[in-house]
N, C-alpha and C positions, 0 to 999 in steps of 0.2 A: 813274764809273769812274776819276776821276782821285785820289779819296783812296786814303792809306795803309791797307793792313789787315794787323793781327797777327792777323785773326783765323784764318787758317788757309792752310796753304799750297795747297789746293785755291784758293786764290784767286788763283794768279799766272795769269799769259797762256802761253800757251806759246813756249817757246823756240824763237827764228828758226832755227837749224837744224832745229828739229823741224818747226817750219811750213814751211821750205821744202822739205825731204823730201816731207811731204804734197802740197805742189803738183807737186812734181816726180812722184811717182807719182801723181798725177790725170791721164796721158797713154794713151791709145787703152782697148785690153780686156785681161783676165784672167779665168781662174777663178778664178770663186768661190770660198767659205766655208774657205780657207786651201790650195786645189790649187795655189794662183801658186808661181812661181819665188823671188819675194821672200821670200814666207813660209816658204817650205822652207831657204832659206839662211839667212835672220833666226832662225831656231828650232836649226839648226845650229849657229849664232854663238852663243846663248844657252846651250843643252848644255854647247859647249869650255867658258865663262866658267863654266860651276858645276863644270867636271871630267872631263864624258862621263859615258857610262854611264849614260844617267841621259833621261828621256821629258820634253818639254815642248810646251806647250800654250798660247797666246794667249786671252785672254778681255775684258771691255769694262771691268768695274769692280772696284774692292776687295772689297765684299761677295759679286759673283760670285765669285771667288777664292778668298777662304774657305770658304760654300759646298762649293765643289768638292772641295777638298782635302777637307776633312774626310767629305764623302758617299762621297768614293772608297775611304777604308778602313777605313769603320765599318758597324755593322747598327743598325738601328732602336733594338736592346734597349741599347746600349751610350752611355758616359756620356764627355763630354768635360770635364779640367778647364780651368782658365781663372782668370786672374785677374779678380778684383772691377772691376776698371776695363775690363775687356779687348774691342775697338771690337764682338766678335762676342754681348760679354753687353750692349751699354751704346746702340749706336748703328749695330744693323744690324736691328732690327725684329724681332726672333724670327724673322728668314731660314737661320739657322742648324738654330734647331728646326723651323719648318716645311718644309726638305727634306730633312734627315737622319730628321727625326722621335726624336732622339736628343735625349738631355738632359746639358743646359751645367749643370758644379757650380763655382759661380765660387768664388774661395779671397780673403778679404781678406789683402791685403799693404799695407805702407807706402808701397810705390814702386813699384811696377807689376810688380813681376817675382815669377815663384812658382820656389821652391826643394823640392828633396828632403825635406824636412824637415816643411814646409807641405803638401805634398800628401800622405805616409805615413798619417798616420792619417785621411784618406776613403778607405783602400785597403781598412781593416776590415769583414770580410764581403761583401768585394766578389763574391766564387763564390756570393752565396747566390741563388736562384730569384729572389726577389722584389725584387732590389735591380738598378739599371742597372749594368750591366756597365763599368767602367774600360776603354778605352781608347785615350785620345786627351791627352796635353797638349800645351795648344796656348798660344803665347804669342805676343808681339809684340816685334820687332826693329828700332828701338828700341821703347820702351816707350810707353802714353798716358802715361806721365810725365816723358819726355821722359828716361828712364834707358837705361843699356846694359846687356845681360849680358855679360862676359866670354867670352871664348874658352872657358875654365875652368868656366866657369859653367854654359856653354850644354851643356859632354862631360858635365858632370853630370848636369843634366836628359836627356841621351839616354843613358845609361846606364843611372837610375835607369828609365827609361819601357822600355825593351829587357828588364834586368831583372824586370819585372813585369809583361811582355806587353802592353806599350802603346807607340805611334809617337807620336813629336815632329812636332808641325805648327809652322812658323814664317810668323807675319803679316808680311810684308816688306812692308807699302805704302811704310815708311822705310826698308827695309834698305840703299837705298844710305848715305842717311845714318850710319847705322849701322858701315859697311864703313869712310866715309871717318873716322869717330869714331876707331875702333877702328884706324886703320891696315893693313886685312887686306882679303883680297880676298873675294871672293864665295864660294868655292869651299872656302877656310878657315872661313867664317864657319855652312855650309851641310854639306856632303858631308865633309868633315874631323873634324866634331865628330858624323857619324852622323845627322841629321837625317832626317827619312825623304820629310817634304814640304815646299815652301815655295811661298811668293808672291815675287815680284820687280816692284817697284812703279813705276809712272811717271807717273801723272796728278798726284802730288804735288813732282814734282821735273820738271817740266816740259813732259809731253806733254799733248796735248788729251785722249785718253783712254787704257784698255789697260793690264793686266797679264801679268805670264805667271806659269805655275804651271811647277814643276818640280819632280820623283817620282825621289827616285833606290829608288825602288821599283816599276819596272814591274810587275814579277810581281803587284801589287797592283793597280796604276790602269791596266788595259787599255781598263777601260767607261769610262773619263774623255773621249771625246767622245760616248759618246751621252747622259752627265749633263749635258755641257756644250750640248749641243744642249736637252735638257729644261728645263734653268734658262734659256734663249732666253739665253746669252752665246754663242752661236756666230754672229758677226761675217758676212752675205754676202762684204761687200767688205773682206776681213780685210789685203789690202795697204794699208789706210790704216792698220791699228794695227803691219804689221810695217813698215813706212817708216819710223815714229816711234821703231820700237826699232833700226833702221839706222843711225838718225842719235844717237840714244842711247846703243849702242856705241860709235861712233866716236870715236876719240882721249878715249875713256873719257869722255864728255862728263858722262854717269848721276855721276859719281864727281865732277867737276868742278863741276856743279849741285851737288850734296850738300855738297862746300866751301864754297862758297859760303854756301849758307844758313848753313850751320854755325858759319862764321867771324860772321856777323853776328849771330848768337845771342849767342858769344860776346861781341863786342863790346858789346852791348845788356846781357849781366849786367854786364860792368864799368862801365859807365855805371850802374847800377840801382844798385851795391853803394857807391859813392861817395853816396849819397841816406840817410840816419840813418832816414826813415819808412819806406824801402820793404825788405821782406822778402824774399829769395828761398827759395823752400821745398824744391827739388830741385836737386840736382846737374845743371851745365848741362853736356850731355854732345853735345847734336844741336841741331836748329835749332826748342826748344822752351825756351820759362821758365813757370815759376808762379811768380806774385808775388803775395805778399800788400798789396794798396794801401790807402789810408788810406776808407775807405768815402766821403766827401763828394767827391773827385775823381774818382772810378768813374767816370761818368756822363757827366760833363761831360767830362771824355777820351774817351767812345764817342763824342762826337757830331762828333769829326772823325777817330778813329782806330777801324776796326775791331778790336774782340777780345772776347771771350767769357769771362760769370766760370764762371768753374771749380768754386767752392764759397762761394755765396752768404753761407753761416753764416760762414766766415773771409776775406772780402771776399781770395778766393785769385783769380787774372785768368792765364792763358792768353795768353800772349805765343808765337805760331809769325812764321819768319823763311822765307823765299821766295829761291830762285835768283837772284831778281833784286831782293830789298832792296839798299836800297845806303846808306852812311854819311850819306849826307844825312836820308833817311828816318828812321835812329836817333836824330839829334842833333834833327830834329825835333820827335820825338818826345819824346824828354828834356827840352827846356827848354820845351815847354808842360807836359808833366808837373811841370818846378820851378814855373811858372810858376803852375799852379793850389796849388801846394804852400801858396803864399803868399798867393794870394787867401783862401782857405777855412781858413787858419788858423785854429784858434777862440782864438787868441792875440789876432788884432786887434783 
């Protein structure tokens, strides 16, 4: 436990406020399954922060999350799009199709993000009987590629999907990251551009577990706890995940973690980009790089630094950055990286 790892921010510890919130609500009894007082005010806090107006709901994981959102305003016959990389076509186990029982039409993009443009012509004969019914685009805020949509970007996609009888789902297991990217708050990012569901992420930015969903479409997700109870995300002792989002809120900590990470992403491409072998293939926008590395270094860099290659065929490598990297970890990381640069030359 004591090496470095890029390879995924699910890997950090959790955040001493968050764990001590946890301890601190591990004192005498409550109701259960989210009747406590915590969670009724924690869920309140969360509502203001996206705007009002708007129903929200605590759950255990990301893929519950998704899940939900999408079972909640869709029917069996109907089709959701998705980008080619996107975590619910790629890295949730067909959990997607096997509760909705609906079918994901994933869209190739370059960068993770799907446009109006890209999705228009899957919309052909989409009224016919025998074809899955459009409507759901659902994407990811930031991206698996570590990309942002714009403010701009995002009015488009919910206009185009309102336009043609379908709701905007937003993955936010990064959204704070996202929010801190982009400068904007939740609320902007969310209920401003029309959105109609999202996730609000924290097992990645610091909490031991827990998401929350938010519907600024009641009228639509009333039965969102008894799905939620069916998909078993419905938490007993659900003051341990609204503790976590007490101390989460607080003095914006969610936004503060997401700097952080963020800033060391950064820091970590400009190190990367001073290096003549090493590639960067996406725009560093959050606390994600793809790097293309020289194939003979791969390897021998995992065996003291976690990370994950991305796309074996162009020795592409998955660099994520954590709340709690810190400058030491990158400069570490760097000049063993120069360092096998020069072992493995095949100059020598």
């Amino acid at each position: 436990m004591d090496s470095v790892s890029f390879g995924s921010d699910n890997h950090s510890g959790i955040h001493p406020q968050v764990l001590a919130a946890i301890l601190n609500a591990n004192e005498g009894f409550c109701p259960a399954y989210g009747d406590d007082p915590l969670t009724i005010k924690v869920l309140e806090q969360i509502k203001e922060l996206f705007g009002g107006n708007c129903d929200a709901w605590f759950v255990i994981t990301g893929t519950g999350a998704n899940i939900l959102c999408l079972q909640a305003i869709m029917h069996s016959y109907n089709a959701i799009f998705c980008a080619q990389s996107a975590h619910i076509n790629t890295d949730e186990c067909g959990a997607v199709q096997k509760f909705t029982q609906g079918r994901l039409k994933p869209i190739e993009t370059p960068d993770g993000k799907l446009t109006p443009k890209l999705i228009a012509p899957h919309l052909l004969g989409n009224r016919d009987q025998h074809h899955s019914q459009a409507k759901i685009i659902s994407i990811s805020q930031s991206t698996e590629f570590g990309t942002l949509y714009t403010l701009q970007e995002l009015q488009e996609l919910a206009d185009f999907a309102h336009q043609n009888d379908m709701f905007l789902h937003i993955d936010g297991a990064r959204l704070a990251n996202a929010a801190a990217a982009l400068k904007c708050s939740l609320k902007e990012m969310t209920k401003d551009i029309a959105a109609d569901i999202v996730s609000f992420g924290g097992t990645k930015n610091g909490l031991l577990c827990g998401e929350a969903i938010i519907s600024f479409r009641p009228d639509l997700t009333s039965a969102m706890r008894f799905y939620r109870k069916q998909a078993s995300q419905l938490l007993s002792k659900m003051r341990f995940i609204s503790a976590q989002y007490q101390a989460y809120l607080t003095d914006d900590l969610y936004l503060k973690n997401a700097m952080a990470a963020n800033a060391m992403a950064k820091l970590l491409a400009e190190r990367l980009q001073k290096i003549p072998e090493i590639t960067i293939t996406q725009e560093v926008a959050v606390n994600s790089l793809f790097v293309v590395l020289p194939r003979q270094i791969i390897e021998p860099l995992q065996q003291k630094y976690h990370f994950y290659t991305w796309n074996e065929e162009k020795n592409e490598v998955r660099l994520m950055c954590s709340f709690n990297t810190t400058e030491t970890h990158i400069e570490s990381f760097i000049q063993d990286l120069k360092a096998l640069l020069v072992v493995k030359s095949p100059h020598r």
